[in-house]
N, C-alpha and C positions, 0 to 999 in steps of 0.2 A: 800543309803544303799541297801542290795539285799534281795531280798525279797528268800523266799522260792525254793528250786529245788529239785526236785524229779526223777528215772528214775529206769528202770526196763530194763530186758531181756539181762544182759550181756551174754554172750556166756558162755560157759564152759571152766574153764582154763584162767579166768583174775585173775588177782592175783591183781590188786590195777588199781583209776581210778585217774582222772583229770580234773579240770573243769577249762573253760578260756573265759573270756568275751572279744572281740575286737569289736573294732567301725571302719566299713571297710569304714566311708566316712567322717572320722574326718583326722585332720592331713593334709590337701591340697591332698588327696587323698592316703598319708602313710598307716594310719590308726592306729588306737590309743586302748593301750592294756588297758584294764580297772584294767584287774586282772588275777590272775593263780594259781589254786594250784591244788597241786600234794601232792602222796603219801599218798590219799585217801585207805583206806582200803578196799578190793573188796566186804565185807562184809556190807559199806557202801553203801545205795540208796537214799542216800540225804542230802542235805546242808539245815540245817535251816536258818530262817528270820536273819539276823544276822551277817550272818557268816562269811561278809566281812569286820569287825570289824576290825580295823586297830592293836589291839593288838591280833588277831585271837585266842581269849578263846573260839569262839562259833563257833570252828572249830571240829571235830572229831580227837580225839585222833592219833595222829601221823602224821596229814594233814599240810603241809605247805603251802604258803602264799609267792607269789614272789612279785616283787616288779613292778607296772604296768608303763606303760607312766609318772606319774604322778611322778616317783622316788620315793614314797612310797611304803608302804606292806597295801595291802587291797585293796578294792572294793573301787573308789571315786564315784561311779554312774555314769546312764546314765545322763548326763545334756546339751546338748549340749549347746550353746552360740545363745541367739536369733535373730533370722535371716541367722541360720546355715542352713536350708532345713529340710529337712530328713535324718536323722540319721539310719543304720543298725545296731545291737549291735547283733552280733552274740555267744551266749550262745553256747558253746562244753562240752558235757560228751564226754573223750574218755577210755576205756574199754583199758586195759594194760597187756602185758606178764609179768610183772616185778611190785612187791608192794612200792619200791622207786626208782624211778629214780637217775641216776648222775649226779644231779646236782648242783653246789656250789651254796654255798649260797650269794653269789654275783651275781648270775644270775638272771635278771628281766624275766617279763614274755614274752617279743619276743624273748629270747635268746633260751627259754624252748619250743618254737614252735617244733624245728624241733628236739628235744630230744622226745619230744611225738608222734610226726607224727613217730619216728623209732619205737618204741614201743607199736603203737596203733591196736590192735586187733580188735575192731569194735568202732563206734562213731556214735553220732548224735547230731544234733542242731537244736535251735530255734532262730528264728531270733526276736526279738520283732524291734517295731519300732518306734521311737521320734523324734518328730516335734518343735522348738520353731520357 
């Protein structure tokens, strides 16, 4: 489940944000989308404990929920398979010109990669990192 995120200093003139979990050394080296949502309101600076909830009630208001590697909607966690090594799970806020993107709703969350890279004004990540 995901815990908590929090994030500050968007610039001036973002008008809605995005946040996207990928696991850059799962997959044989693809790498595996955990999660993605969009259409966060700019007025939002954080995703509670929760929020990856597969029916996304403990999303903010207007925020959607794409559908990860996993072919579901929501957060499945970081878990990797043990004796997987080191895992990367790269966490992205990206900071938006635009408060919904065009995206159908059949679009999972690698699809929505480079919809947000067009629209992204400023970003930042944290990488956490898991061993089994």
């Amino acid at each position: 489940m995901f815990r908590q995120l929090s994030w500050s200093g968007a610039p001036a003139g973002t008008a809605g944000s995005a946040v996207s979990v990928f696991d850059r050394d799962a997959g044989n080296g693809r790498g595996y989308w955990h999660w993605a949502v969009v259409d966060i309101p700019a007025s939002v600076t954080g995703l509670r404990s929760g929020a990856g909830a597969p029916d996304g009630t403990a999303l903010p208001p207007g925020a959607r929920q794409l559908r990860g590697s996993s072919g579901v909607a929501g957060n499945v966690g970081a878990a990797p398979p043990a004796g997987a090594g080191t895992h990367h799970h790269v966490i992205t806020v990206s900071a938006l010109d635009r408060p919904v993107l065009p995206v159908p709703a059949s679009a999972d969350a690698g699809d929505v990669e480079s919809i947000i890279q067009q629209h992204t004004v400023a970003r930042g990540a944290i990488v956490p990192v898991a061993t089994r």
